[in-house]
N, C-alpha and C positions, 0 to 999 in steps of 0.2 A: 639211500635216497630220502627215507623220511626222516632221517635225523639230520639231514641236509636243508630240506625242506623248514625245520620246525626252527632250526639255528638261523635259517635266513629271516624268520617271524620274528625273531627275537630282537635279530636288529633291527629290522622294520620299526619295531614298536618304543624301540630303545631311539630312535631317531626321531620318532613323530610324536613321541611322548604318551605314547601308548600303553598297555601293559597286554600280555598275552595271560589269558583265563586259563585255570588247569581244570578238570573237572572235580566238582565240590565233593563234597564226602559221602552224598549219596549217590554218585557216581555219574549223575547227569551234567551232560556238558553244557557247556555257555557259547557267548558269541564270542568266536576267538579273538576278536578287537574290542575293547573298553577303551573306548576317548571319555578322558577326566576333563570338566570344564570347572573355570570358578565358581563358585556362586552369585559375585555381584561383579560382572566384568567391567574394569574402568570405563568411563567415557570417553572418545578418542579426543586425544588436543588437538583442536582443529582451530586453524590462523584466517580472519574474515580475510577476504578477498583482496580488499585495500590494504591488506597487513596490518600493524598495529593490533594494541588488545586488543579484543572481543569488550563489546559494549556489555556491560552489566544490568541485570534487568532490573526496570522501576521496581520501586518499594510499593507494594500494596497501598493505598488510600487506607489511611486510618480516621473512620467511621464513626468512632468512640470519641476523638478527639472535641472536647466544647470550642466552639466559635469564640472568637474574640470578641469583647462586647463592645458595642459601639461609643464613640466617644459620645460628651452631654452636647445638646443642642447652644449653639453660639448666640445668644442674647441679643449681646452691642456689643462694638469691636469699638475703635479708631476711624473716627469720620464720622461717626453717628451722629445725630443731634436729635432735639427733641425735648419733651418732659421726664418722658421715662429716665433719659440719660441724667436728667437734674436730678431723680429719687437717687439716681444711681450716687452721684457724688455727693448728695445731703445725709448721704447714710453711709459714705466711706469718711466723713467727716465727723462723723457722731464716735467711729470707734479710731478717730486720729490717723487715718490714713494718708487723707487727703487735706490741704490745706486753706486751697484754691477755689475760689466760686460759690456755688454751683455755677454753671456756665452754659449749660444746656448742650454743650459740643465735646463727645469724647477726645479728647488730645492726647499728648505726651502726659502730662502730668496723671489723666487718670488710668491713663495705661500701666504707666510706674505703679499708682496707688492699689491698682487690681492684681498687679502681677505679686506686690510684695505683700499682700494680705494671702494670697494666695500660697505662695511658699509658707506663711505661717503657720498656717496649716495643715500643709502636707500636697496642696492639691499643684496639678500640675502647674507652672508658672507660664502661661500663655499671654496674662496679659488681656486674653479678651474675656468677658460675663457671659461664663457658660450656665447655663441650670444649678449646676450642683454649687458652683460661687457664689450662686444669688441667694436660692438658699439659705447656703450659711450664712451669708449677710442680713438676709431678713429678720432671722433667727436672735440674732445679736443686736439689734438696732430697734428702733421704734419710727411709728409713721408717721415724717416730718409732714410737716406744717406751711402752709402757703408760704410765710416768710422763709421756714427752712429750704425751699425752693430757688426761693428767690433772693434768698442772704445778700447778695450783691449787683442787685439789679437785673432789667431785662422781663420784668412783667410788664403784662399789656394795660397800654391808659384806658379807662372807662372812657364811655360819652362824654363830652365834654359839657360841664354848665351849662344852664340857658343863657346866663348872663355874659357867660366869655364867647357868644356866635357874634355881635359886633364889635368895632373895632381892634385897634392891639390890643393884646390880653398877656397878661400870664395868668395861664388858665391853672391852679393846684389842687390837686384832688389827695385826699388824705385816704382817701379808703383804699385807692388804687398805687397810692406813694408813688403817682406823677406829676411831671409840670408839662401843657402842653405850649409851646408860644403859639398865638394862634393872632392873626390880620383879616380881619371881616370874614369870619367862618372856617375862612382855612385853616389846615395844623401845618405849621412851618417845621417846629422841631419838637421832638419827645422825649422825654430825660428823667431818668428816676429818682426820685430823693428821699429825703427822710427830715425829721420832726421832730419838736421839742420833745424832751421825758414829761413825765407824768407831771411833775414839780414845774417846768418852766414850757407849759404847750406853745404851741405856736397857735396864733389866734386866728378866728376865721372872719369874712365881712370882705366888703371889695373895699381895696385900698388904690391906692396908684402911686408911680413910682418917684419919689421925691430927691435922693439923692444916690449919685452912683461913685465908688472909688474902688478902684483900678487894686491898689494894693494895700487896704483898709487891713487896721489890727486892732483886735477889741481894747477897749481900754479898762473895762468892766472885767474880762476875763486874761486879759492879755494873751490871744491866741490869734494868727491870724485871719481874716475873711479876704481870700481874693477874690477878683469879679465881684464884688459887693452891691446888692441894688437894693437901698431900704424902703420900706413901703409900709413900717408904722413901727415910730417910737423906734430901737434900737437893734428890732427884727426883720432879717433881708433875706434876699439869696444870694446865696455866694459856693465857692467849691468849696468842699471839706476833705483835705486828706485824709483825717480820723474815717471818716464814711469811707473813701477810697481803700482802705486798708481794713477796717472791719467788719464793712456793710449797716445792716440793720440790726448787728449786737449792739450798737452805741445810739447816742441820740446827742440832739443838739441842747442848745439853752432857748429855743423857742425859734430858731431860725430854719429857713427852706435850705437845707443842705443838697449840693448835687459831686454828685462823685466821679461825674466826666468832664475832668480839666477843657480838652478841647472842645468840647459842646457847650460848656458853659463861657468858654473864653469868645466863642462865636454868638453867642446869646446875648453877651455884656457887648458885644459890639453893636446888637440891631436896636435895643431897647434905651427909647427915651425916657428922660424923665417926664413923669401926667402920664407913661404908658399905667392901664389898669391892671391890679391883681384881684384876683377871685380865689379866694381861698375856701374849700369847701370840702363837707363829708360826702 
């Protein structure tokens, strides 16, 4: 019966993964059952309820990680206008970027002129005058000059004369390098020009207008004067392409150059002859 008993333990344990204890060598007994566990029991695989994997847990926040630093502040983009926008293109023209103006309105052309100094660089090619563009532009450039501003017209006419407040006038101011036409007081139209060089000035004193030709060509210089209105001795006003094309880099041989074909073409339309000019600093 007890070797019946002990054999039946044996299988018990041989089944349940047991082992049966004998007693140790100092002759004390143990608990006749020893259950062996692992150490680190797996985790059961267990399938989310919807089926499908199991969602995987977020990644910790990294804490450590530095921020991204903010892009430079955006200046003037496209559409802008203003003075500023003219320093802008008087000093993309100083390191030959730009070709054009100044114009006082960002467009295409100084978009272009920004973005490709910009890649010269290294900086990103956006195109628009962020901080760090400007900058660098500073950097490399010097601080243009009333006429660097205004290279190709678009400054404001001073006060007019006393003398051009009655009658027709062409009112011309050389300090301000405008013409205003102006009819008992009022300014009809405004129009910026330019001036003999140093060698051949244009003279000052009120003149009046004595002869007008449509499609006049020097015979002195062989060059042409359209809209021609002379108003002493061989000196008039007329358009100058030259002005149209290089602004106030160039100068005349003592004539009132204007560099707006169509303002001037409407100008030689209203102006009689005996209308007055005032020519004046």
């Amino acid at each position: 019966m007890g070797r019946a008993f002990v054999a039946g333990l044996a299988v018990l344990a041989a089944l349940t993964g047991c082992t049966v204890q004998t007693p140790d060598g100092e002759g004390k007994r143990r608990s006749p059952v020893h259950i062996e566990l692992p150490d680190d029991p797996p985790a059961p695989d267990r399938t989310p309820a919807g089926g499908g994997d199991a969602p995987s847990a977020a990644p910790a926040p990294d804490d450590d990680k530095p921020a991204a630093p903010a892009p430079p502040r955006v200046l003037w983009s496209r559409g802008d206008t203003g003075r500023d926008v003219r320093e802008l293109q008087a000093r993309l023209r100083q390191v030959a970027w730009l070709f054009e103006g100044p114009t006082g309105t960002y467009g295409e052309q100084t978009e272009r002129a920004v973005s490709g100094f910009q890649g010269k660089r290294g900086l990103p090619r956006t195109g628009k005058t962020d901080a760090v563009t400007w900058q660098r532009l500073v950097r490399m450039t010097r601080e243009p000059g009333r006429w660097d501003l205004y290279l190709m017209g678009g400054q404001q006419a001073d006060p007019p004369d006393a003398r051009c407040r009655t009658g027709r006038v062409l009112c011309i101011d050389k300090t301000s390098r405008t013409l205003r036409w102006m009819i008992d007081g009022r300014t009809v139209s405004t129009m910026a020009v330019r001036f003999g060089s140093q060698g051949t000035p244009t003279r000052e004193g009120v003149f009046s207008v004595y002869w007008k030709s449509r499609d006049h060509v020097s015979t002195l210089y062989d060059s042409p004067m359209p809209y021609a209105m002379f108003f002493s001795g061989g000196q008039a006003v007329h358009y100058s392409a030259d002005f149209a094309a290089r602004g106030y880099a160039g100068g005349s041989h003592g004539c009132v150059n204007v560099r707006d074909e169509p303002a001037i073409a409407e100008l030689f339309a209203q102006v009689r002859n005996g209308d007055r000019v005032v020519v004046s600093w």
